[in-house]
C-alpha positions in Angstrom: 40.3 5.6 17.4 39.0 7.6 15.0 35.9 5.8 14.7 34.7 7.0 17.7 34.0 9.9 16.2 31.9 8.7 13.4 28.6 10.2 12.5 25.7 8.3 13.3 22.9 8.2 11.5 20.0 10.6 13.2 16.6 9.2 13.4 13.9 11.2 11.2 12.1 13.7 13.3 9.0 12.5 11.9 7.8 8.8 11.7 4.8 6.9 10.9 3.8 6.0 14.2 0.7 8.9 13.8 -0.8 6.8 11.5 0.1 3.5 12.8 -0.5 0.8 10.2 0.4 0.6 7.0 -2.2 -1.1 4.9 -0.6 -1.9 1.9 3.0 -4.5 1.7 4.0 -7.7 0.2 5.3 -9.0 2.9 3.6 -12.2 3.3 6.5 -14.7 2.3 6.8 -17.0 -1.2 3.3 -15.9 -2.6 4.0 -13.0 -4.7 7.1 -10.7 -5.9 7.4 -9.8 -2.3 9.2 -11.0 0.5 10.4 -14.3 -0.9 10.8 -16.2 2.4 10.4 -16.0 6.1 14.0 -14.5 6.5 13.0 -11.8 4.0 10.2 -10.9 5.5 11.9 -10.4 9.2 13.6 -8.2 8.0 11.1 -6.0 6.6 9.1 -6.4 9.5 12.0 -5.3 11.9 12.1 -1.8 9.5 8.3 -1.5 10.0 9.0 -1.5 13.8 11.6 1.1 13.4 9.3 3.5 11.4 7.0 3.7 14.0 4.5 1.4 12.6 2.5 -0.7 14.9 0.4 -2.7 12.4 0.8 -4.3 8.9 -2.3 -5.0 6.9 -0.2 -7.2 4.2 -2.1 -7.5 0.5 -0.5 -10.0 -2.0 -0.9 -9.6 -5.7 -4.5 -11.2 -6.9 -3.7 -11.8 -10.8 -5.6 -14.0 -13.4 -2.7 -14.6 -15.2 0.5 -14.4 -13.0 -0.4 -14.6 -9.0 -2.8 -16.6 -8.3 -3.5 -16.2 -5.0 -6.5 -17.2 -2.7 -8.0 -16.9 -0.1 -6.8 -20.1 1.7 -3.3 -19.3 0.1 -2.4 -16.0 1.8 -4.7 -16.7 5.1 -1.9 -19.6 5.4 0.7 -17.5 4.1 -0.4 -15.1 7.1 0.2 -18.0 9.9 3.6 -18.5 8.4 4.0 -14.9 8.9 2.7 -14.5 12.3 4.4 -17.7 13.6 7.7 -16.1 12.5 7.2 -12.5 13.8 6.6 -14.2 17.6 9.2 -16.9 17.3 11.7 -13.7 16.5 10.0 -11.9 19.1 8.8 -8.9 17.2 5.7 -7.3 18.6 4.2 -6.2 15.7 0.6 -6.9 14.6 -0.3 -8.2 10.7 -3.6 -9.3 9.3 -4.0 -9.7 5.6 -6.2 -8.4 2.3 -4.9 -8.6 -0.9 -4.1 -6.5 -3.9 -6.3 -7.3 -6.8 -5.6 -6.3 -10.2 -8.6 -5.6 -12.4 -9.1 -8.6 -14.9 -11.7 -10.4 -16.3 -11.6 -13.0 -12.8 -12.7 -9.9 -10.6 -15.8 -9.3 -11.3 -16.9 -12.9 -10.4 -15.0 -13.1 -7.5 -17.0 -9.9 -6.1 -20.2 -11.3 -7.1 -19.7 -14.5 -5.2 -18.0 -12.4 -2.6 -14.7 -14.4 -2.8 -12.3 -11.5 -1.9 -10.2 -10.4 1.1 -11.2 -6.8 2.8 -9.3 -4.7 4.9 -11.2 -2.2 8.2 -14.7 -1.5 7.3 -15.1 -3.4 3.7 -11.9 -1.4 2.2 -11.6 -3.5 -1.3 -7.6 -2.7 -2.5 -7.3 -3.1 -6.4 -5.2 -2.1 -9.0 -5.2 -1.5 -12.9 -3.3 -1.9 -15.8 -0.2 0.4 -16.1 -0.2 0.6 -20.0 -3.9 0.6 -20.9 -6.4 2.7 -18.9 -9.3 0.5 -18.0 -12.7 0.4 -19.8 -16.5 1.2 -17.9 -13.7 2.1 -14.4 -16.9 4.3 -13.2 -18.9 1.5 -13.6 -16.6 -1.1 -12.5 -16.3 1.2 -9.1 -20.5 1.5 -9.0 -20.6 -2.4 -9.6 -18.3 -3.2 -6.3 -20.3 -0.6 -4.2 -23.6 -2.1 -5.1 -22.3 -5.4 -3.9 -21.7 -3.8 -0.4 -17.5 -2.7 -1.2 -15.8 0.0 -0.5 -13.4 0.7 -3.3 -9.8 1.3 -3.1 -7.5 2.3 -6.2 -4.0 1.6 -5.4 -1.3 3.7 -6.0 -3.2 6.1 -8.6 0.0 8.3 -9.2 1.5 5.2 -11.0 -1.0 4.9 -14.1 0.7 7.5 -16.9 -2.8 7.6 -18.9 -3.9 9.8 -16.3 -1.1 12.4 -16.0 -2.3 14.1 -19.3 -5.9 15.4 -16.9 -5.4 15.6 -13.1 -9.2 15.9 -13.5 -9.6 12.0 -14.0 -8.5 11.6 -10.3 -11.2 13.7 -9.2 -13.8 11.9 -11.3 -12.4 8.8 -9.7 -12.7 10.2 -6.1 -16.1 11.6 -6.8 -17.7 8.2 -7.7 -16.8 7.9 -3.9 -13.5 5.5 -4.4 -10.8 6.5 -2.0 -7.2 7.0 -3.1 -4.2 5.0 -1.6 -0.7 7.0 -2.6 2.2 4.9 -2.2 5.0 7.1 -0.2 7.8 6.7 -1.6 6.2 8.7 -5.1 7.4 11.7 -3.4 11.0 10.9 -3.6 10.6 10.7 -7.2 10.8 6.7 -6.7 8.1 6.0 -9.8 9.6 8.3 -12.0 9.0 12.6 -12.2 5.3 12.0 -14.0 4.5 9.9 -10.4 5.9 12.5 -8.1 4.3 15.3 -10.0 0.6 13.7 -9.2 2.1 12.3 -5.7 2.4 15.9 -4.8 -0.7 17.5 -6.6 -2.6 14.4 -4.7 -1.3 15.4 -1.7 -1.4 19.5 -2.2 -5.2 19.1 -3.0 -6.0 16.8 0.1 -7.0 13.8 -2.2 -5.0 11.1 -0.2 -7.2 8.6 2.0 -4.9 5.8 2.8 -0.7 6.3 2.3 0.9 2.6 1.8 4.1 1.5 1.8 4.1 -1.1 -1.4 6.9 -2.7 0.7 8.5 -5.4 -1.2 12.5 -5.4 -0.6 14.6 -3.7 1.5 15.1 -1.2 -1.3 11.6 -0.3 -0.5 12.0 0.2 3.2 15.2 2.4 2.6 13.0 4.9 0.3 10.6 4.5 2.9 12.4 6.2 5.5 13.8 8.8 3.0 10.1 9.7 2.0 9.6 11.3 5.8 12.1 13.9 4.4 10.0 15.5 2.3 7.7 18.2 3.4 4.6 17.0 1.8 5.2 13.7 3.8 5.4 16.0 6.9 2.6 17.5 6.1 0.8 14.6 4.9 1.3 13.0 8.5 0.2 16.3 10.4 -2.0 17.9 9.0 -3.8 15.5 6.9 -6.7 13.1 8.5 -6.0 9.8 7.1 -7.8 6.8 7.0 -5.0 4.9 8.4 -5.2 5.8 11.8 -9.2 4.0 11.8 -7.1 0.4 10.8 
């Protein structure tokens, strides 16, 4: 009888449904380290939906060497997907980009305009997380002149750049935006991550927040993330890019 009286869980007073889509998961089944099947990526879906989310912009991996990914691949990945979400009845809308890392494949692939944009031209990459990049500023100047608008995934990640928080304004500057992946805040990344998580978010220097999503691990720290004040504050007082997806 005593479990009548157990405590339920209380939802978050804050959720994402301000923003409305999150533009950044890897939830598109069997094509990446993501969701690795249909049934996986349900149930990600379904914690979306509870976060107040209304609309998944899903980017697999793009990688010379390890994820291979297409075009074709993850637009049919994407059919898979939608064909689940309305067979399990879950009203939630997903189109697809892709997360592509900075190799020696991207460059071409921009030239011959091979790659997969999110809202008005938004190009997602990513870099190394041991090396910084060589020529980034030109790299960024090279994918606006071909008509892209740049998009440097989860900056607070990359540990050659917590020596100088300058670097990230000299990124933003060139006219890249800045996508912050949430659950930095909880400390998720590691203390170096949350430190520039929060100076990001302190100075007004986040366009786009993403989720990352990947596991269910991911969607638990998620939800924790709307915790923090800088979260609150992120999705109140902050004009994010999100909300034009």
């Amino acid at each position: 009888m005593f479990g009548l009286f157990k405590k339920k869980k209380i939802a978050p007073e804050f959720n994402f449904s301000g923003i409305g889509t999150d533009m950044h998961s890897h939830i598109i089944p069997g094509i990446d380290d993501g969701a690795q099947n249909v049934k996986d990526a349900l149930m990600l879906a379904r914690k979306f939906k509870t976060l107040g989310f209304k609309k998944l912009i899903a980017t697999p991996h793009i990688m010379a060497d390890y994820f291979r990914n297409t075009p074709d691949t993850i637009n049919r990945g994407l059919d898979t997907l939608r064909k689940g979400l309305l067979d399990a009845e879950i009203d939630l809308e997903v189109d697809a980009a892709a997360e592509y890392y900075l190799d020696e494949t991207l460059e071409k692939k921009i030239r011959q305009k091979e790659v997969l944009t999110f809202g008005n031209n938004y190009l997602l990459f990513e870099l190394s997380y041991i090396n910084a990049p060589q020529s980034l500023i030109d790299f960024i100047k090279m994918m606006q002149d071909a008509g892209y608008k740049p998009v440097l995934a989860h900056p607070e990640r990359y540990p050659y750049y917590y020596h100088s928080f300058e670097s990230y304004h000299q990124i933003r500057e060139t006219g890249c935006l800045l996508q912050m992946n949430s659950i930095a805040l909880l400390g998720y990344y590691g203390s170096g991550a949350k430190k520039v998580a929060e100076e990001m978010a302190e100075n007004h220097m986040v366009d786009f927040l993403g989720s990352d999503m990947h596991h269910l691990k991911h969607a638990a720290a998620l939800e924790d993330s709307l915790s923090t004040p800088l979260m609150q504050q992120l999705l109140t007082q902050h004009q994010l890019n999100n909300v034009f997806l």
